[in-house]
N, C-alpha and C positions, 0 to 999 in steps of 0.2 A: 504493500500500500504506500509505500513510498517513491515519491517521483522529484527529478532534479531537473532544475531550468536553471539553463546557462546563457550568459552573453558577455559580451568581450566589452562592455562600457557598463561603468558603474552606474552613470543614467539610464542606461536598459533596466539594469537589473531593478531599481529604483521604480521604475513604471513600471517594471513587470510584476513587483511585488504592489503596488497601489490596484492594480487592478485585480488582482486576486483578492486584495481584500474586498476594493468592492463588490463583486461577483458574489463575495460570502455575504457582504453586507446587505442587498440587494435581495437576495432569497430571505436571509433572516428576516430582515424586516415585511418580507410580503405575509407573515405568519403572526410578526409580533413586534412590539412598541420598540422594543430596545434590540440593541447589537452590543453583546458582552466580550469585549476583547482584552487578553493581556497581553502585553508588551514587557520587553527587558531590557536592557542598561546599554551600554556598549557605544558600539555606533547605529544602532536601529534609527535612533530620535531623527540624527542625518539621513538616513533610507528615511525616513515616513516626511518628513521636511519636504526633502527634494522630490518626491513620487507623489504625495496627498494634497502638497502645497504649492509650490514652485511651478508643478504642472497645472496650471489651467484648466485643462480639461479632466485633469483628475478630481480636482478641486470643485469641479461644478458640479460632481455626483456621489464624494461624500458628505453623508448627511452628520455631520459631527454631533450635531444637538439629541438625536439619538443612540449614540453609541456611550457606553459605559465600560472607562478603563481600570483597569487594575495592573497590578507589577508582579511578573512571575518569580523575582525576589526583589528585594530591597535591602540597601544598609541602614543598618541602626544609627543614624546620625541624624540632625535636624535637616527638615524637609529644604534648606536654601543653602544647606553646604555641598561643596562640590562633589561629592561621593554619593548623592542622594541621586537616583535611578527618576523619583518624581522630578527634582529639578533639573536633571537633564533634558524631561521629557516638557517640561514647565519654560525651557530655556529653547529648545529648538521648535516645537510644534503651538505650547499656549500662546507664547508671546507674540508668536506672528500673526492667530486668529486675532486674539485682542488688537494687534495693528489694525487688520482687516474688519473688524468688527463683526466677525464672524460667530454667529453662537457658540458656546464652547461644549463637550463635550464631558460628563459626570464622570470626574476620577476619586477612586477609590486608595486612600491614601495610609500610611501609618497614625496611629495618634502620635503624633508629633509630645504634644506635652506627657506622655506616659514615659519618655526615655529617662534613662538614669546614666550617668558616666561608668558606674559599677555593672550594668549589666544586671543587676538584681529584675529586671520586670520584660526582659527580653521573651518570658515564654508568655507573659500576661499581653506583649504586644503581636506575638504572634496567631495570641489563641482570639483576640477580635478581631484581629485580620480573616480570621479563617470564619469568624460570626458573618463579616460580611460578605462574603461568597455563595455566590450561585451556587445551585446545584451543578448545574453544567454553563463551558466558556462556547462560545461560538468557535472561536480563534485564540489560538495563543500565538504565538509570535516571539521567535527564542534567536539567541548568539550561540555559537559555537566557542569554545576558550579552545589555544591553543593547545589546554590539556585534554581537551574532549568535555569541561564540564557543559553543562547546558543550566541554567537557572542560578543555584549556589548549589549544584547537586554534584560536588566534588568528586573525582573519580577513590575508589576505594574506602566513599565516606559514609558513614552510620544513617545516614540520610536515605541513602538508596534504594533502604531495606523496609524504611516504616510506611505502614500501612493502616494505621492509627487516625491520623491526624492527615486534615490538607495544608495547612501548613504547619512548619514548624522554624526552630530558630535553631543558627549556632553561633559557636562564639570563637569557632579554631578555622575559620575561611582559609585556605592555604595564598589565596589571594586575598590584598587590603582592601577596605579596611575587615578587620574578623568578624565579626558579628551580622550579623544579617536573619534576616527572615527568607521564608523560599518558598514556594509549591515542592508537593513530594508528587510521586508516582499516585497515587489516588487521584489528585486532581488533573494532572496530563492525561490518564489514563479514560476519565471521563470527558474531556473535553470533544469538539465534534469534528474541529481541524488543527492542524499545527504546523506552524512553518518555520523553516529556519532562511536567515540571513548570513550565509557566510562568504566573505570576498579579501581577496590577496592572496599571492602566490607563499604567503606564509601558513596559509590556511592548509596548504597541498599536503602534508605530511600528516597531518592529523585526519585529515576524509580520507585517507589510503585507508588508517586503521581501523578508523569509523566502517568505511563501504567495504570490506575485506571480508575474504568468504570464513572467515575464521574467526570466531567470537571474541572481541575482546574485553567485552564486561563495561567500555567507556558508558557514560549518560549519556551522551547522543546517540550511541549507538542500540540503548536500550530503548529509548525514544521511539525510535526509526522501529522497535520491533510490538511498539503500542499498536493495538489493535483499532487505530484509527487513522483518517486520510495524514501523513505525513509529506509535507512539500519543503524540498531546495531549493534557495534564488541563490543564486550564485555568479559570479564570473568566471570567465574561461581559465584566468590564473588560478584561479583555486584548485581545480579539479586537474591538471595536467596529471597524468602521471596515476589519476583516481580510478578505480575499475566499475566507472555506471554509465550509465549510456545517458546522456542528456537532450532534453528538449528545449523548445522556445512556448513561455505559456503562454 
């Protein structure tokens, strides 16, 4: 159930991935008020920017004031510092509606005033996080790390395994800052589509071991084996050397 779309300019891929969402967005809402999507940290904010925004034409068919975001993880840090996954997304995409006077879209945030320096209420911020969630996400919308994680779901990490809770928190991130909240596999696993973003010829060495006919336990690679539609936008540098066969969406 997994399919990869490649192009050789970051602005393809950019449009290619705006219009996938719309096409989900577009059925969803023929059914219902709202389009539930999450999103993650990285450089997505720039992909939804330049493909939702910057295009035009993309821009004139999503309906933002309908869609409702969340964060497939988050750092524990206040919502206006720069490790914050919301203001990145607060920095590339809200600011430019608010320029445009564009309705804004219902994002689903941490409680900011529940944090503590100590870490002491990291699972109390975790577990309303997880109060406000859907039953199911329309879309979720992930990064690849160069170690295979996907979310904050580290490769080799205690995370990968629970099935308790839809989110939960840690505080040992092998990447900064530590602490964070995440989606676990319950919630991906129910979700109805999922796509990833991954672009640069840095990328190539990890989608080998990721799309390799031989298991290698990564979180993408357990992703890719959820029993739902999974999609790659990619560019051509990433995948040289990858063993999938790609298309144009």
């Amino acid at each position: 159930m997994t399919k990869v779309y490649s192009y050789e300019d970051s602005g393809d891929v950019a449009d290619a991935v705006a219009r996938y969402i719309i096409e989900i967005q577009d059925s969803v809402l023929s059914t219902s008020s709202k389009f539930k999507i999450a999103i993650s940290g990285g450089s997505l904010g720039k992909v939804l920017k330049r493909g939702l925004i910057e295009n035009t034409t993309n821009l004139s068919k999503i309906q933002w004031d309908k869609i409702e975001v969340y964060f497939s993880d988050e750092r524990l840090v206040p919502l206006d510092h720069e490790d914050s996954n919301y203001g990145l997304f607060n920095e590339m995409v809200l600011e430019t509606l608010r320029l445009k006077k564009i309705p804004l879209p219902t994002v689903i945030t941490i409680n900011e005033s529940l944090l503590k320096e100590d870490g002491s209420t990291d699972a109390q911020i975790a577990q309303e996080y997880e109060s406000k969630m859907p039953e199911s996400l329309d879309l979720v919308l992930l990064g690849c790390g160069p170690d295979g994680h996907t979310c904050s779901l580290f490769p080799g990490h205690r995370l990968l395994t629970v099935t308790d809770k839809k989110i939960d928190h840690l505080n040992d991130s092998p990447k900064p800052p530590p602490r964070r909240i995440t989606f676990t596999f319950p919630v991906l696993s129910a979700s109805k589509n999922i796509a990833f973003v991954a672009e640069g010829a840095g990328k190539a060495a990890i989608l080998t071991e990721i799309f390799k006919t031989e298991p290698s336990g990564l979180p993408c690679e357990l992703v890719n084996k959820l029993d739902v539609p999974v999609s790659w936008f990619v560019n051509d540098a990433a995948i040289v050397g990858v063993p999938v066969a790609a298309s144009k969406f």
